[in-house]
Each structure stands twice: as structure tokens, then as C-alpha cells.
N, C-alpha and C positions, 0 to 999 in steps of 0.2 A: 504494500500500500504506500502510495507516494505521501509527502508531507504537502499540505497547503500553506502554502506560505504566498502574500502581499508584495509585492513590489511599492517600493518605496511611494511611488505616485498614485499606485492606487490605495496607501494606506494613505495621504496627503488629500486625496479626493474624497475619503472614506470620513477623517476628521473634518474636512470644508463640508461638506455636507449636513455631519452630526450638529456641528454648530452653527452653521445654516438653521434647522429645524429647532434649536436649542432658541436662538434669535425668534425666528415667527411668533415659536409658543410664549415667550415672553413679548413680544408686541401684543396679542390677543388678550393676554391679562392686563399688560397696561391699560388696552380698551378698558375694559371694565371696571377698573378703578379712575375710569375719567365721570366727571358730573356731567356726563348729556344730557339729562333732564334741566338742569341747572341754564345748563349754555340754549338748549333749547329756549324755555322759556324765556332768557334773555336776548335771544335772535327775534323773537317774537314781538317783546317790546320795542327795541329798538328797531326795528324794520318794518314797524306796522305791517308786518304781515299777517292773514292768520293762517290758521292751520292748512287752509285747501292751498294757499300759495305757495307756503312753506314744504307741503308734500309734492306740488308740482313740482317744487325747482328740486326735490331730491328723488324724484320718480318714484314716488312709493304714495299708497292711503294717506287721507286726512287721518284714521284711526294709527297708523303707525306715528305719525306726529304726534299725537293724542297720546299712545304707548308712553313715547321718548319721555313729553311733558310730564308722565307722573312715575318716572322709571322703572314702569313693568314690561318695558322694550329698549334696545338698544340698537341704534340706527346700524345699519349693514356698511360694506367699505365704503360704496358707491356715496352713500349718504352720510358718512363719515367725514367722507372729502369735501364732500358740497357744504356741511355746518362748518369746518373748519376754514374753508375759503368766505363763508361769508361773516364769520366770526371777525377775520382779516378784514373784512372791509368796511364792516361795521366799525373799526376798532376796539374791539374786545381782547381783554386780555387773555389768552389761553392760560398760561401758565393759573390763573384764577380758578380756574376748571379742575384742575387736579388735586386730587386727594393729596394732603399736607402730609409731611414726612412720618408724624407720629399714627395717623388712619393708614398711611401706604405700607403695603407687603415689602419687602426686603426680599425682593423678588430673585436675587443676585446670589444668596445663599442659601435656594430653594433645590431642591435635590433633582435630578434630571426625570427620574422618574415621577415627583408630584409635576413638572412642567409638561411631562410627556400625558400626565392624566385628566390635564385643566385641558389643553389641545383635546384630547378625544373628546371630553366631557361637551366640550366648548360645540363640537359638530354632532353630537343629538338633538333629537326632539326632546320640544319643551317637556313632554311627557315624560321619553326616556329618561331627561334628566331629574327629576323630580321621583322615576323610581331609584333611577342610582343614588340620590343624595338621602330619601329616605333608609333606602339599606344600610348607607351609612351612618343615620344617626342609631339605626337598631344595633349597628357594632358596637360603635363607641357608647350606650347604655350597658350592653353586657360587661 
């Protein structure tokens, strides 16, 4: 039986990779430790917009704008980009939006595999995930 052994670039391509996906899954958490609900409704004042113009210019429902507004939804990339561009040009402070050092995760010396589990968790349904987190509050009781 031969040995498998890596040639140096493709263990180089092997690690660009790892922390490739190591980076995403940390961007996807920062998402969710941003205040969209917050920024939302302050796009909304300042912009005299309401909600149907506000879902127009980000292609999505009145009712997902409505979601964001009382953060039982969190706007998708597309719509990410579009509150954060008009955030910019409203002149709103972004850095304002984010969770303060002592609310924010320390995301940095999180283990790869809780980063790898917030990633999968992050791409179910709302359903799924609502049974995954139940199962896990029935662990951590026992």
C-alpha cells in the first residue's frame, strides 16, 4: 500500500482554503451581531421612506422590511449591501450599528468547529433551526 502524502502546494491550497471558509463563517456571524433592525428603522426616518420603498430599492417584501424593523429577520447579502450603501449616503454612522465590545462575541478565539456549526446552522430553515437549538437547550439541562 503506497503512502498518501500532499505536495507542498497542494497542502498550501489545502490551508488557503481552510481559512478561506474559516473567514466566511466569521463574516456570517458578524452579520448577526450587526443592529439591522436599528439601522433599518433609522434609514427609514431619515429617508422618508416607508417600508414598500424601502423593500423596493432592496428587492425583497414590505413584510421583510417589517421582519428587519423589529429583528425577527435579517436582510439577505443583496439587501445587506443596499442598507449599507444607503446608510453611506444618508450619512449614518455604521460603526453605531454594531454591537459594543463588551455585547460582541470574541469571535477570534472561537474554536473552528463552533465557527464551522454557526455556518451550517446559519443555512437551515427557520424550522430546522429552532429544532437544532431546542435539542440543544434539552442537552445543556441534562
Amino acid at each position: 500500500m503506497q503512502n498518501f502524502v500532499l505536495t507542498s502546494a497542494e497542502t498550501n491550497r489545502f490551508e488557503t482554503d481552510r481559512l478561506k471558509s474559516i473567514k466566511e463563517q466569521k463574516e456570517v456571524i458578524k452579520v448577526k451581531f450587526f443592529k439591522w433592525g436599528c439601522l433599518t428603522k433609522d434609514l427609514l426616518k431619515k429617508s422618508d421612506f416607508n417600508q414598500s420603498t424601502l423593500a423596493k430599492k432592496c428587492k425583497v417584501g414590505q413584510q421583510s422590511v417589517s421582519g428587519w424593523t423589529t429583528n425577527r429577520r435579517r436582510p439577505g447579502a443583496y439587501s445587506r449591501n443596499i442598507l449599507l450603501l444607503l446608510a453611506d449616503h444618508y450619512q449614518l454612522d455604521i460603526d453605531h450599528y454594531e454591537l459594543d465590545e463588551t455585547t460582541k462575541p470574541d469571535i477570534e478565539s472561537w474554536p473552528k468547529e463552533i465557527l464551522e456549526f454557526c455556518l451550517t446552522l446559519d443555512k437551515q430553515t427557520p424550522k430546522k433551526k429552532r429544532e437544532i437549538l431546542e435539542m440543544g437547550h434539552l442537552i445543556m439541562e441534562e
